[in-house]
Structure formats: C-alpha cells, structure tokens
C-alpha positions as CSV (number, residue, x, y, z in Angstrom):
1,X,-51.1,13.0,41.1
2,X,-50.1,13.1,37.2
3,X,-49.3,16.6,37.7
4,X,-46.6,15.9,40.3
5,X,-45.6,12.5,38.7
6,X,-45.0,15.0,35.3
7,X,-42.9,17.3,37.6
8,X,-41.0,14.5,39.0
9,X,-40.1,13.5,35.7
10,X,-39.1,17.0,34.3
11,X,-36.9,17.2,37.5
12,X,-35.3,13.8,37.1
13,X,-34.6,14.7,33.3
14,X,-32.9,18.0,34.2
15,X,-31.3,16.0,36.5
16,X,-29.5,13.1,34.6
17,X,-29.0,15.9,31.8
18,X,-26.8,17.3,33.9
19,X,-25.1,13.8,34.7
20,X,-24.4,13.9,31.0
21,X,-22.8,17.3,30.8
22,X,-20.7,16.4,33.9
23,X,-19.5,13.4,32.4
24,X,-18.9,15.4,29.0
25,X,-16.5,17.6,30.4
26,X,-14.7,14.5,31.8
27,X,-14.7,13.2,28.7
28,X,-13.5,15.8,26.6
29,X,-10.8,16.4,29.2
30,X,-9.6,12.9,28.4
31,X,-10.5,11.5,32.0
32,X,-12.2,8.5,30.4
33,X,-12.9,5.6,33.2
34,X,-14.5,8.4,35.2
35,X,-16.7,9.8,32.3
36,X,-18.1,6.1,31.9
37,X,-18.7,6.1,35.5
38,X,-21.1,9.2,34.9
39,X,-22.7,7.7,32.2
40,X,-23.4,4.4,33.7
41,X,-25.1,6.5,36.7
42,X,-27.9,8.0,34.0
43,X,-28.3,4.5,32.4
44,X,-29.0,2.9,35.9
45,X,-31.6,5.5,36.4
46,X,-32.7,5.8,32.6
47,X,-31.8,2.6,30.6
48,X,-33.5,4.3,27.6
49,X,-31.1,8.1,27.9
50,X,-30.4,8.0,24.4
51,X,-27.2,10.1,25.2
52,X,-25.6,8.3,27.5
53,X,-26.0,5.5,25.5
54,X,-24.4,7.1,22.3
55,X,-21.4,8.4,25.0
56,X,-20.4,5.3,26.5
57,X,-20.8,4.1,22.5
58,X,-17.9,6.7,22.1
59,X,-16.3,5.5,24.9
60,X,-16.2,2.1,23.9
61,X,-15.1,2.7,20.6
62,X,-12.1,4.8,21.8
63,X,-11.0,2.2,23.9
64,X,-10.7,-0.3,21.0
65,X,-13.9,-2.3,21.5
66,X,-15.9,-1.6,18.7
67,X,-18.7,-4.5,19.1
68,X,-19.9,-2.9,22.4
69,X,-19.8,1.0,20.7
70,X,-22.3,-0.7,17.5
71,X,-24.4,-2.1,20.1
72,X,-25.0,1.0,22.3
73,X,-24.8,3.5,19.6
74,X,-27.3,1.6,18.0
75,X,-29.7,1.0,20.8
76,X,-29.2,5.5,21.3
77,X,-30.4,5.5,17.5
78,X,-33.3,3.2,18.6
79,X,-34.2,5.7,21.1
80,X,-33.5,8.5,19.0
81,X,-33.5,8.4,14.9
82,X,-32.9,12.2,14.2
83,X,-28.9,12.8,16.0
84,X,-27.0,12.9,13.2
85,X,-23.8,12.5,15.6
86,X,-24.7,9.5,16.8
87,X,-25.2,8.2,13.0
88,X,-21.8,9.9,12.3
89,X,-20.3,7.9,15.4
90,X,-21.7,5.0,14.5
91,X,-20.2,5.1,11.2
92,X,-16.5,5.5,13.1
93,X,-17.2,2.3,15.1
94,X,-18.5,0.0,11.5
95,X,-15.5,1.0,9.7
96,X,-13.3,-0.7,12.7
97,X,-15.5,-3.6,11.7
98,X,-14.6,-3.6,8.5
99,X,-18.2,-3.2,7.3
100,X,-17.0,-0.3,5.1
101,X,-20.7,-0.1,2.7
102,X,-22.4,0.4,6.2
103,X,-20.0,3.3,7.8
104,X,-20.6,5.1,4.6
105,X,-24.1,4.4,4.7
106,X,-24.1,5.9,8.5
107,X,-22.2,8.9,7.3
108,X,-24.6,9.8,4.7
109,X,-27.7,9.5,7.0
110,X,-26.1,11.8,9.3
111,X,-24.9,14.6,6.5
112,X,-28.7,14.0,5.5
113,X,-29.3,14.9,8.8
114,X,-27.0,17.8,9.1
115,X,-25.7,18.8,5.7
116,X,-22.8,20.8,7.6
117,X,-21.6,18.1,9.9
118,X,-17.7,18.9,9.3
119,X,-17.0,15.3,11.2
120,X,-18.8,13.2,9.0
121,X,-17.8,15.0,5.6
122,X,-14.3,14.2,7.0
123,X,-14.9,10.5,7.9
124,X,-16.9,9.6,4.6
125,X,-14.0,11.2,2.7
126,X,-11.6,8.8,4.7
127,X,-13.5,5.9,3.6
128,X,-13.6,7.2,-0.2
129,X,-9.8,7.8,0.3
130,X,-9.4,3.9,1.6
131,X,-11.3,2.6,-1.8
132,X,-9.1,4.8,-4.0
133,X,-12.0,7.2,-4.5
134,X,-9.4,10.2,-4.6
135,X,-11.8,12.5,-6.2
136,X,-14.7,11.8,-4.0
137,X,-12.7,12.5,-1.1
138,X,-11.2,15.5,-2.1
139,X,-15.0,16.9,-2.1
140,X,-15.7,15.4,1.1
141,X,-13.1,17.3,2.4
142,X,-13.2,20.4,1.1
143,X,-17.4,20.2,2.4
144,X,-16.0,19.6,5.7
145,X,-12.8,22.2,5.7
146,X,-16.0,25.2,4.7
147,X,-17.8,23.8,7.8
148,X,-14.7,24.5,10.0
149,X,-12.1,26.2,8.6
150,X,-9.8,25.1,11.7
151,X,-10.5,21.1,10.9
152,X,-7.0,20.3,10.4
153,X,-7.8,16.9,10.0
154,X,-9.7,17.7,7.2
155,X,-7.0,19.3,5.5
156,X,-4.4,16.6,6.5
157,X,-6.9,14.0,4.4
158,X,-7.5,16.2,1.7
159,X,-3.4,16.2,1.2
160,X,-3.4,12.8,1.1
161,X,-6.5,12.3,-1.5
162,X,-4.6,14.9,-3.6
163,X,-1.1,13.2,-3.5
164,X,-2.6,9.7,-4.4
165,X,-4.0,12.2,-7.3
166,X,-0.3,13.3,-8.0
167,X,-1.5,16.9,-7.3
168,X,1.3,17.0,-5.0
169,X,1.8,21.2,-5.0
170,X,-1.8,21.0,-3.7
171,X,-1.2,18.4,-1.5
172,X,2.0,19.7,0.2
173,X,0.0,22.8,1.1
174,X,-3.1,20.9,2.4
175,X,-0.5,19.4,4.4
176,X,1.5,23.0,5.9
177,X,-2.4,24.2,6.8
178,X,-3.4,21.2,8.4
179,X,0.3,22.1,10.9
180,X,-0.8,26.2,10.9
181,X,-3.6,24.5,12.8
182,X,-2.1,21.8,14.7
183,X,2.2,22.6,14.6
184,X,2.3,18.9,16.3
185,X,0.7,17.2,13.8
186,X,3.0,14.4,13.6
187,X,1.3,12.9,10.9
188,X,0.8,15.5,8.4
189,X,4.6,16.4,9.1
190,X,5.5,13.1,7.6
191,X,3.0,13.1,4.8
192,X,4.1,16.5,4.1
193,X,7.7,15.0,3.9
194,X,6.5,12.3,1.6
195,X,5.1,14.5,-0.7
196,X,8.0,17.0,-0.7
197,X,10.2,13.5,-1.3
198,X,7.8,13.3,-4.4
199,X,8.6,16.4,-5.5
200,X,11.9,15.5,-5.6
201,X,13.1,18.0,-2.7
202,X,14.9,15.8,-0.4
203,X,16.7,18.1,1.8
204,X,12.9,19.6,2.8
205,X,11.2,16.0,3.2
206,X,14.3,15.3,5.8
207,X,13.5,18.4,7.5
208,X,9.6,17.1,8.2
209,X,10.8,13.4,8.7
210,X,12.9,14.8,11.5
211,X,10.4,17.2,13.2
212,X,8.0,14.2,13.0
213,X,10.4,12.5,15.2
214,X,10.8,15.4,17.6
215,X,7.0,15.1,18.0
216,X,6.6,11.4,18.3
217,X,9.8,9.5,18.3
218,X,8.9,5.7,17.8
219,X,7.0,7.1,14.6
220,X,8.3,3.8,12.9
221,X,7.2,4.8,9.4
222,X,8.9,8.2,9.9
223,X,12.2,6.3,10.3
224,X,11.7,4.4,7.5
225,X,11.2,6.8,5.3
226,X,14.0,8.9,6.7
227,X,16.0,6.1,5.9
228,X,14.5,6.1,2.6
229,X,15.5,9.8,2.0
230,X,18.8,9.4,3.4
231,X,20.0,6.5,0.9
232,X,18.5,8.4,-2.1
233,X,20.4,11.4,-1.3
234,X,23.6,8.7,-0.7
235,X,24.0,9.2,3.1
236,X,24.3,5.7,3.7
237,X,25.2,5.7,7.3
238,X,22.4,7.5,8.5
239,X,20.6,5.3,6.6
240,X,21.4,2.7,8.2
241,X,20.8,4.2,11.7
242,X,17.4,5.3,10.8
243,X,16.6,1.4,9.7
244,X,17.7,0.0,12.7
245,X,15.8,3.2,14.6
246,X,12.7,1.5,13.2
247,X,13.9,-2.1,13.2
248,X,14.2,-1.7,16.8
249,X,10.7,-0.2,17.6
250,X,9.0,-3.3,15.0
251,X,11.2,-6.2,14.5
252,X,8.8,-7.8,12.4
253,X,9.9,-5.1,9.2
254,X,11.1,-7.5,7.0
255,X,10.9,-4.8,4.3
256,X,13.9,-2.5,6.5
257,X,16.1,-5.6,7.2
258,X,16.0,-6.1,3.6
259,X,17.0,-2.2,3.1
260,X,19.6,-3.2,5.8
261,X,21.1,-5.8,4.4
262,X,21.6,-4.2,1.2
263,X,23.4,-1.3,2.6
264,X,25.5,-3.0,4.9
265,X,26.4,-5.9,1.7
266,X,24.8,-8.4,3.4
267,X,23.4,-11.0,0.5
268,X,20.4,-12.4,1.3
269,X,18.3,-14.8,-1.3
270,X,15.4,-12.5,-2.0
271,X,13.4,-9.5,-1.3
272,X,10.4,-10.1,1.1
273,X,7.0,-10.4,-0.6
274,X,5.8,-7.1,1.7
275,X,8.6,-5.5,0.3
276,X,7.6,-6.3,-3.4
277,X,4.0,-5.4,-3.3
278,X,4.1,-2.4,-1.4
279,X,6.9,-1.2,-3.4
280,X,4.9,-1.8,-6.9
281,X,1.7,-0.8,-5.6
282,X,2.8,2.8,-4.6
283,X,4.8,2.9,-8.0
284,X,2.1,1.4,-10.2
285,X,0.4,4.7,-11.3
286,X,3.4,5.8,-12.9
287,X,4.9,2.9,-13.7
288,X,5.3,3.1,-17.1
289,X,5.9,6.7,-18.0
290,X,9.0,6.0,-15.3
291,X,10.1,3.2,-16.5
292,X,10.5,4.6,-20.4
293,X,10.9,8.3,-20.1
294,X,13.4,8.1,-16.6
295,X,15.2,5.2,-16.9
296,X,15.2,4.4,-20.8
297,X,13.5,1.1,-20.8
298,X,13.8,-1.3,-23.2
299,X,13.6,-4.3,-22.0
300,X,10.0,-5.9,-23.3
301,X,11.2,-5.0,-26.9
302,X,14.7,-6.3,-26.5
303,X,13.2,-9.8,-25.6
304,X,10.8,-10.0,-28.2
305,X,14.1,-9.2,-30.6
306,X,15.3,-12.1,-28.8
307,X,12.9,-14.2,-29.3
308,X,12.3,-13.3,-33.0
309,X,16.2,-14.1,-33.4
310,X,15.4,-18.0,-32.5
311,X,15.8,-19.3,-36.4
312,X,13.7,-22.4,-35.5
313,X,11.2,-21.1,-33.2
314,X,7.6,-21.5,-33.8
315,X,5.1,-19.0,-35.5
316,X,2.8,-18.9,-32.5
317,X,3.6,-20.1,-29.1
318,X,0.2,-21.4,-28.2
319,X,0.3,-20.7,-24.2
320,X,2.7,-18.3,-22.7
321,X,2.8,-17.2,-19.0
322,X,4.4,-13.5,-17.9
323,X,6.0,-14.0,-14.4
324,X,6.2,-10.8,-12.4
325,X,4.1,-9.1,-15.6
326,X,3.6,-5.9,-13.9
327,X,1.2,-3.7,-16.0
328,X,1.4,-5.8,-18.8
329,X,4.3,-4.0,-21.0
330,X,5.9,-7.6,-21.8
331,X,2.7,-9.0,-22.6
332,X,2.0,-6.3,-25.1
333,X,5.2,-6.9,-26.8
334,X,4.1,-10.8,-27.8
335,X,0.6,-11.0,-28.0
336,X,1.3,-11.4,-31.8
337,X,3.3,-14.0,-31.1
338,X,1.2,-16.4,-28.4
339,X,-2.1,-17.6,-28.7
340,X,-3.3,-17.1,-24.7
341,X,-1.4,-15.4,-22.0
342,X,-1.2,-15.7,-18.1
343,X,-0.2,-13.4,-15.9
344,X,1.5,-13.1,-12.2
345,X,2.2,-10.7,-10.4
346,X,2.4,-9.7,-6.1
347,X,0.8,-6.0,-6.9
348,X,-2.9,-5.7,-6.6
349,X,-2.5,-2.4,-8.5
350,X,-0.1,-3.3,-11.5
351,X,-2.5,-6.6,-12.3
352,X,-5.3,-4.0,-12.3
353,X,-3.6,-1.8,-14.4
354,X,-2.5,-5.5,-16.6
355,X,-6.1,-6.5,-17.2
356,X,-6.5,-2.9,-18.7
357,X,-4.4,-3.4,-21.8
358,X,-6.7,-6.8,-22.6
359,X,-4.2,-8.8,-23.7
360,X,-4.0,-11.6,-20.9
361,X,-6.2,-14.4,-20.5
362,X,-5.7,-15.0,-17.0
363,X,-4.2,-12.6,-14.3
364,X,-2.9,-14.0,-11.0
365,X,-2.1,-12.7,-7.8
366,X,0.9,-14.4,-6.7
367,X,4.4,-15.1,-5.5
368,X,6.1,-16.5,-9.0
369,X,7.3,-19.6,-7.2
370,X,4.2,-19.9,-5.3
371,X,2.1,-19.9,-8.7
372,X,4.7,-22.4,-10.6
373,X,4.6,-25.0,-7.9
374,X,0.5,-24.5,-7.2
375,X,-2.9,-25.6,-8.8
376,X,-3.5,-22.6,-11.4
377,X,-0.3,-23.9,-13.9
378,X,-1.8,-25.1,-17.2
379,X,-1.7,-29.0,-16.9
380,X,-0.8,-29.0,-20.1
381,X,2.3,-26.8,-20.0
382,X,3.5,-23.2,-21.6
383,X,5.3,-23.1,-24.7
384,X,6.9,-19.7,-23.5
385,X,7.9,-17.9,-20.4
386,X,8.6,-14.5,-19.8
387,X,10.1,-12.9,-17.3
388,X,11.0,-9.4,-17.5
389,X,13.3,-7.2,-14.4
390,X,11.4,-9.3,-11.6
391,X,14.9,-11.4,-11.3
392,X,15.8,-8.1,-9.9
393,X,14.1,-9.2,-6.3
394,X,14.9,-12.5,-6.5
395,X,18.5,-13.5,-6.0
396,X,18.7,-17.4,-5.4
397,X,17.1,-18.8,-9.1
398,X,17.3,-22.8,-7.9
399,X,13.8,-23.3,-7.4
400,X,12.4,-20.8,-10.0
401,X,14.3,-22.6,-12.5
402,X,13.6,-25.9,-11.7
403,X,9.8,-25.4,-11.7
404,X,9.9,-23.3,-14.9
405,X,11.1,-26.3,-16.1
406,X,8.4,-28.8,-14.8
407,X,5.9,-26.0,-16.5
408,X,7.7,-25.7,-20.5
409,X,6.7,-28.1,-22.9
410,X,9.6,-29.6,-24.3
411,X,11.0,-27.6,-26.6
412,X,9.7,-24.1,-25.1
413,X,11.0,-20.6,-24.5
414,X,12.1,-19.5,-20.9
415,X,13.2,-15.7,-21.6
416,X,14.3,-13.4,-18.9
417,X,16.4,-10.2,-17.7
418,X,18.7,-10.3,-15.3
419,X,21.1,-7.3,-13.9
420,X,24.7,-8.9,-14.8
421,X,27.3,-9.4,-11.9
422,X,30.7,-10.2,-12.8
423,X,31.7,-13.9,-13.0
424,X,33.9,-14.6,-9.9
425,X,32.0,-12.1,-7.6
426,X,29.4,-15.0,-6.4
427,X,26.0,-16.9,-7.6
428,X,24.1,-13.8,-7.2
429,X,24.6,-10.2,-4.9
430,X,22.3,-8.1,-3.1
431,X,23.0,-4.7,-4.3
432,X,23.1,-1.4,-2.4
433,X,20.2,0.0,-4.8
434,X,18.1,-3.2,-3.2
435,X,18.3,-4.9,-6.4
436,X,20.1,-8.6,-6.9
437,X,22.4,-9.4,-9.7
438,X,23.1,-12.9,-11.2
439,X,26.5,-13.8,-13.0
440,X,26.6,-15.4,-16.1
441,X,28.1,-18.7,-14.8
442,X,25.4,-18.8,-12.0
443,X,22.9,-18.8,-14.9
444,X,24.4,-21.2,-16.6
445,X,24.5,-24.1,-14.2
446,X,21.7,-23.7,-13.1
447,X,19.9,-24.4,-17.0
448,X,22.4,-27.4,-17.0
449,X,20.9,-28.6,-14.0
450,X,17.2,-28.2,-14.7
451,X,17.1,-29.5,-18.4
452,X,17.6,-25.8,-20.2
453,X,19.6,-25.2,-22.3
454,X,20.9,-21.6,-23.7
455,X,19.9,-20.3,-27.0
456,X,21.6,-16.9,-26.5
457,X,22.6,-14.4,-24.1
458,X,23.1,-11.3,-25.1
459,X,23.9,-8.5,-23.1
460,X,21.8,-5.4,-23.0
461,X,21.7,-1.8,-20.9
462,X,18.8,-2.7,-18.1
463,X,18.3,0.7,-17.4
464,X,19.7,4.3,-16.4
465,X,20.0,5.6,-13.2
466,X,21.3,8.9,-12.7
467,X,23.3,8.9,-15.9
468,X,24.5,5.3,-15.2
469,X,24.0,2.6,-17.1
470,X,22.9,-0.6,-15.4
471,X,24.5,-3.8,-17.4
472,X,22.5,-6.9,-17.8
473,X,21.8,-9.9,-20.0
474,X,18.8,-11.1,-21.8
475,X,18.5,-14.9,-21.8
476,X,16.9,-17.5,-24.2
477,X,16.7,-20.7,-22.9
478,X,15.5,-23.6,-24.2
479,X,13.7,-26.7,-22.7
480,X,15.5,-29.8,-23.4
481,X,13.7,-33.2,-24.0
C-alpha cells in the first residue's frame, strides 16, 4: 500500500512537472492567459507546487498586479526558502510597491543564494541607481554583465549609473554594447542620444533620437528631447514639430507647451513648477562650475555690491530669506552680512547641495509664492530678500511682489535680477531661450503699487551665451512704511 501510494506520488509529481514546463514554454513565448491556465491546473492538483506558485507570481506581476505576485511569490518561498529566483522575483514585484529596503533586501538573499545570478545583480543595481547610489550600481552591473556577457540590460543600466557619474565616454559605450546585443533597444538608443547631447555632439544625439523613433514611435521622451536637440542646434521649426509630436501622444506636458510657447512667441505668465524642478535637478551637479566658468556669472557678487552701495543700510540684517536659492551661491555672498538665513527652492537636489555650504538656517522646498503666502514665513518678518536669476521663470511679478511686501519689515531690502526687456515691448516676454524678461517700467509699477520703493537699479551683464551677452538689471528696493 505505501509503496504504491509512494509511486503514485512520484508519478503525479513527474506529471504536474511537466504541467509547469508546458506552461513555461507558453510563457516565454509570450502567450500569457494560456500559461496561467497551465499553472492554475498544477495548483488545483498541488496547492503547495512551489513553482507554479512563483510562475503565476511572475505572471501577476507582468500584468501590473503586484499585490497578488507578493502574495504568491511569497507563499512559493514558504514552500521553498532555497530558489534564489523566486527571492529575485520577489524583489521585482516589492519595488512596484514601493517598498524599495525590502526589494533590495530580496535581491541580496537571492545573490546569497546564487552569487552569479546576472538578474538580480542587475535589478539591485537598478534600485541603487534610483537612490543615486551611482557607484554601487556600476558594480552591480558589471557583477551581472561577467555573469552574461550578452545582458544588454545590464549594460544599458550601467550607461546610465555612469552618465549620472558624468563618465559619459564610458557611458555612451555601455550604451552602443547594450544595441550590439539588442539593435532595437529603443531605450538605450535614446539614452545613448542623451549622453552624446552631453557631450556636446548634437548632430549624433539626433541621429539616436531618430532611430529611437523608428523603433517605437510614441516614445514621448524621445520627442522631447529631439525637440530639445533641435532648438539648441537653432532648428526651430522642427522643434516645434517634435513638441507638438509629444504634446499630442501626452497632453498633460506642461513642461513642452511651455517649450512651445516660447518658440512660437507665445507669452505666457510663468514656467510650470515640473518644468523648474526637473530642469534644476538634472543641472544641479554642475551647477556651479557652469554657471561661472560657461556663462561668466556674477550675479551673487554684483548684488552684494548693491547692497553694500545702500549708504544707510544696516550693519547686519538680522533675518534674510533667499527665494529660488539654488545651491546656495547668493547665500554665500551675505552670510557676513545677515544674522539667519532661509532658503527656497523647487529642486530637491540644489537644496541638498544648499544645506552643504552650512550657511542657511532653514531650507525649504517650495514654490516662492507658495512659501511667501504659507505657514513657514517668519511671523516676524525679513529684513532682506534675495532673489537671484529665478525671475527668469517667472514672468508675471504681481503677486511675488505684493507678498514680498507683506514679508519685509519696514524698512527692509528686496534685491533681485531680472533679464531686462526694453520699455515699450510689454510687462514681461517669454523668450525663445525659455527664459522671461521684465522691463524697467513693469518693475517699477509694480514697487509703487506694493509699498517699495527703488534704491537703485543698475544694469548688469546676466550672463553669456554663446558669446552673447544677456542684459539685465539688478534691483534694490526698499520697503516703505
């Protein structure tokens, strides 16, 4: 009796084993619903197949359901604690949960598992690459490119970990392996594109934005950044069709009708906060050295002249707030000059580079307006406020002004750079370099209107772009009574 029972087992196993490798090759052959239907079969016969479990885990996961993959790749690694797939797996389906310490946790156990596992070297590397681990990831990658040579994955993540590094030779050849192994790679065409933008050979980064777009044509951030190329190499017409290519696969890109709008001299009264943040959060690495050694900036140190021009201004300003303060370059400039400094800013990344140079008190992360009008303004008001090129994004001042006002002391500072646009030409413009400009007479009324009044203006070179010089003003304005 147990001996028969033992060989019924044994052929039942062999059996539903090869259930699974049946539904396997569906699987792998992309015929999904009818893989699940396999699997389902061995679980109605074996609730405890630790396999099919994991595989309809997978499934489940690939069809965007994450919360059924955790709960039967979890109940397979109940079954069966060794598979380091199914702890690699499992990892996948937490980091679409957004529990990012416990996918890196899974892939760990399952390298521990199986040191070589190319597919969880690659994932944990993704997750260092998400937390700006760039290092780490680089070495999770190249562990998982010497366990398969052909993971062109792999070396399409190890590009990107090495252009967030600004290694971006390296990265643009991690890139062209990644499509010697996969020529239809449509994303590491574009990110090899971005790179080659980088390193400043346009006419190349077209070329891969376009081939991109031959493989997948509503590749919206392809477009966009073919647009991107297009307007730095001053084809403006195409683009504006590459815009409105991607405008018209997403029409919620505020950022590209702002681009749109720019080109096509359509004013509009600021730059989205998207815009803003992603722009200074992809710049804010090399922020600084750009800023001087490019475009010979001088701002910070232009207003602190202007500001040590005021003949009755005091020592010390007790509390002064930096609006749009970036990494903290204006800030540096007066922290001899104010007693406690605040901060605001839209970019993650500049306020964490900010917070670096120690000379703020407090760092916010806000819209300017948003923070003048809002709970975190010192009740007892700021006896200066800077404002250095973040006018530059802004092009209707009304409001800014007016609450600037409700937040000086009487008698404080408001100091600012604006780009200068020629009295007569409007309030304010929306350049084509995506930039606003406010005229003198614009400025003006509006300090009349909000109780400022001007100390001095005094006109200055911005900064230099392609051997132009961009004219703008500096402005001290006072808080009247």
């Amino acid at each position: 009796m147990n001996g028969k029972s033992s060989s019924n087992r044994i052929t039942q196993n062999a059996r539903l084993d090869a259930l699974v490798r049946e539904g396997v090759s569906l699987h792998q052959a992309g015929k999904l619903e009818e893989a699940e239907a396999v699997y389902r079969k061995v679980i109605l016969v074996d609730p405890g197949h630790a396999d099919a479990n994991h595989l309809l885990g997978v499934i489940a996961y690939q069809a965007g359901m994450p919360e059924e993959s955790l709960e039967l790749i979890t109940r397979a690694i109940g079954i069966d604690l060794e598979k380091a797939l199914y702890h690699c797996n499992l990892g996948n389906t937490l980091k679409a949960l957004d529990r990012t310490d416990e996918a890196i946790a899974s892939h760990r156990k399952a390298l521990s598992l199986s040191p070589n596992l190319s597919q969880s070297h690659n994932s944990l590397g993704d997750l260092l690459l998400e937390q700006d681990r760039f290092e780490d990831a680089v070495f999770c990658f190249d562990e998982a490119i010497a366990a398969n040579l052909g993971y062109a994955e792999a070396h399409a993540n190890r590009g990107a970990a090495l252009r967030n590094l600004g290694a971006y030779e390296d990265a643009a050849e991690s890139f062209q392996k990644a499509l010697d192994i996969r020529p239809n790679y449509a994303l590491a065409q574009h990110n090899l594109g971005r790179t080659l933008r980088k390193l400043g050979k346009l006419d190349e980064a077209i070329n891969c934005y376009q081939w991109a777009l031959v493989i997948k044509p509503d590749y919206v951030e392809a477009h966009c950044n073919l647009g991107t190329a297009f307007k730095e190499k001053g084809r403006m017409d195409e683009a504006l069709a590459s815009y409105r290519r991607a405008l018209a696969i997403d029409p919620g890109l505020q950022e590209i009708s702002h681009l749109i709008s720019s080109i096509s001299g359509e004013t509009t009264d600021g730059a989205p906060e998207e815009y803003i943040r992603e722009l200074f959060d992809e710049y804010a690495d090399r922020f600084d050295e750009h800023l001087t050694d490019a475009l010979d900036y001088d701002i910070p140190a232009l207003m602190r002249r202007a500001v040590d021009a005021v003949a009755d201004g005091p020592e010390i300003f007790p509390r002064a707030l930096d609006l749009g303060c970036g990494t903290g370059m204006v800030a540096e400039h007066f922290h001899d000059r104010a007693g406690e400094i605040d901060g605001v800013d839209l970019s993650p990344k500049m306020l964490k580079l900010a917070e670096t140079r120690g000379v703020y008190d407090n760092l916010h992360l806000a819209d300017v307006l948003e923070f003048l009008e809002g709970p975190n303004v010192r009740p007892e008001g700021y006896d200066l406020i800077l404002s250095a090129d973040t006018f530059i994004y802004i092009g209707k001042l009304d409001g800014i002004f007016a609450a600037v006002r409700r937040a000086l002391t009487d008698g404080g500072l408001f100091v600012f750079s604006v780009e200068h646009l020629e009295n007569g030409d409007g309030d304010f413009k929306l350049l084509p370099s995506s930039r606003y400009s406010q005229s003198d007479a614009y400025i003006e009324k509006l300090a009349a209107k909000s109780g400022l009044e001007a100390v001095s203006r005094d006109p200055v070179v911005v900064r230099k772009e392609k051997d132009t010089s961009i004219p703008g003003r500096i402005f001290v304005l006072r808080a009247t009574a």
